[in-house]
N, C-alpha and C positions, 0 to 999 in steps of 0.2 A: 178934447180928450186929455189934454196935457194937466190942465186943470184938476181932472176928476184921479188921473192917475198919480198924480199926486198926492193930495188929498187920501186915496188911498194906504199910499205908502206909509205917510206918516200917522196917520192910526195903526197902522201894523207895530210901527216901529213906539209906538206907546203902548200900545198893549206888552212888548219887552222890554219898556225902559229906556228905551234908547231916544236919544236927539238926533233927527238926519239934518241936513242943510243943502240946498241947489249946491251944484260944483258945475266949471265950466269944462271940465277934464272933457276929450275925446278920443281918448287913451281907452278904448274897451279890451278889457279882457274879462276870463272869467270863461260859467258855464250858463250854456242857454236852456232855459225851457220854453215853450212856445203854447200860448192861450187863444184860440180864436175866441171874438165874443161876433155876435148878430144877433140883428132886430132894428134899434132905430138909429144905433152904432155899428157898422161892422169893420174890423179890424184884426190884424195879428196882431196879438203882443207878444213881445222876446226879453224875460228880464235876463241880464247878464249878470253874474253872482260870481264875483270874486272866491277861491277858496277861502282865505280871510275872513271874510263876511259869512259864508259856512259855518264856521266853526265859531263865531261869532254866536249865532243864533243857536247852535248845538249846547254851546256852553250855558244858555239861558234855557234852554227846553230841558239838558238830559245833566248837566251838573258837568259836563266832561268836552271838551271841545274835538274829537277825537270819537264821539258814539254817534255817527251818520253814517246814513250811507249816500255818499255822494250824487245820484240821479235822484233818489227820493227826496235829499231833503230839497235838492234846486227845485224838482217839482210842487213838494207844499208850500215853500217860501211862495211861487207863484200863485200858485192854486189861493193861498191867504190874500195874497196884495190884491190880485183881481179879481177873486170873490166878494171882497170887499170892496174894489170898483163899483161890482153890480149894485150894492149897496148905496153907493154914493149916488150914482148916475140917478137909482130909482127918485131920489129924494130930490132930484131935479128935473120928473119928469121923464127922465130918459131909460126905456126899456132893452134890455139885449139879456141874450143868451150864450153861456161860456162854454167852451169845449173843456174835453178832459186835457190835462198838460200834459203834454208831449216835451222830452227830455232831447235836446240835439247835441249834446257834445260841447266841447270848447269853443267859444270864439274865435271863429279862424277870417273873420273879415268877410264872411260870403253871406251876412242877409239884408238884402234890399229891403232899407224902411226909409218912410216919408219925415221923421221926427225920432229925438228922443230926448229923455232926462236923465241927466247924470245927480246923482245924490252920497251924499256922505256922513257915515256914521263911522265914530272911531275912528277915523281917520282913514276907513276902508271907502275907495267909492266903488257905487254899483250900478245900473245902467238899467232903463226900461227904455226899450226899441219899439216903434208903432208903425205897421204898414194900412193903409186904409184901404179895404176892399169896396173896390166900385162894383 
């Protein structure tokens, strides 16, 4: 999954311009949205999204870093990356289905995942959490 979510990420972050880079940071902060996907994957994903990075992508979508609204855009930022999973996965075979993203609030250290990747753009990093549903 690490692979594909990946992979993901950084077509996101091309379609805005941006360069990301692995980071080894474990320092999560930031606000969570949460994606279930199922079918030949099943999984929670949690991206964590710095404010920073917010406002980051605000400034490339609305001209103004400063015009979000803080649960919507954590939500579409997710809603793009792992919609864009399904995308990748298909192209290897691999089938699933995404839930609607659900908004949890800040990083407070309380969700159980099996994995994750830390990534960095502009110097902001950001976190994709993965729990695997047996």
């Amino acid at each position: 999954m690490n692979g594909i979510l990946y992979k993901a990420c950084e077509n996101f972050a091309n379609t805005l311009g941006l360069e990301i880079e692995k980071c080894k940071s474990e320092d999560i902060k930031g606000y969570v949205s949460k994606i279930t996907i199922s079918g030949d994957k099943n999984y929670d994903i949690f991206l964590v999204i710095p404010r920073e990075k917010l406002e980051i992508v605000s400034e490339i979508f609305f001209g103004n870093k400063n015009e979000y609204d803080l649960e919507d855009m954590t939500k579409e930022i997710a809603n793009l990356i792992v919609g864009n999973s399904k995308i990748v996965a298909g192209e290897r075979n691999i089938n699933f289905d995404i839930s609607t993203p659900e908004f949890l609030g800040e990083y407070k250290d309380n969700i159980d995942y099996d994995d994750f990747i830390c990534l960095e753009s502009r110097g902001v990093k950001f976190f994709i959490l993965y729990k695997e549903n047996k």
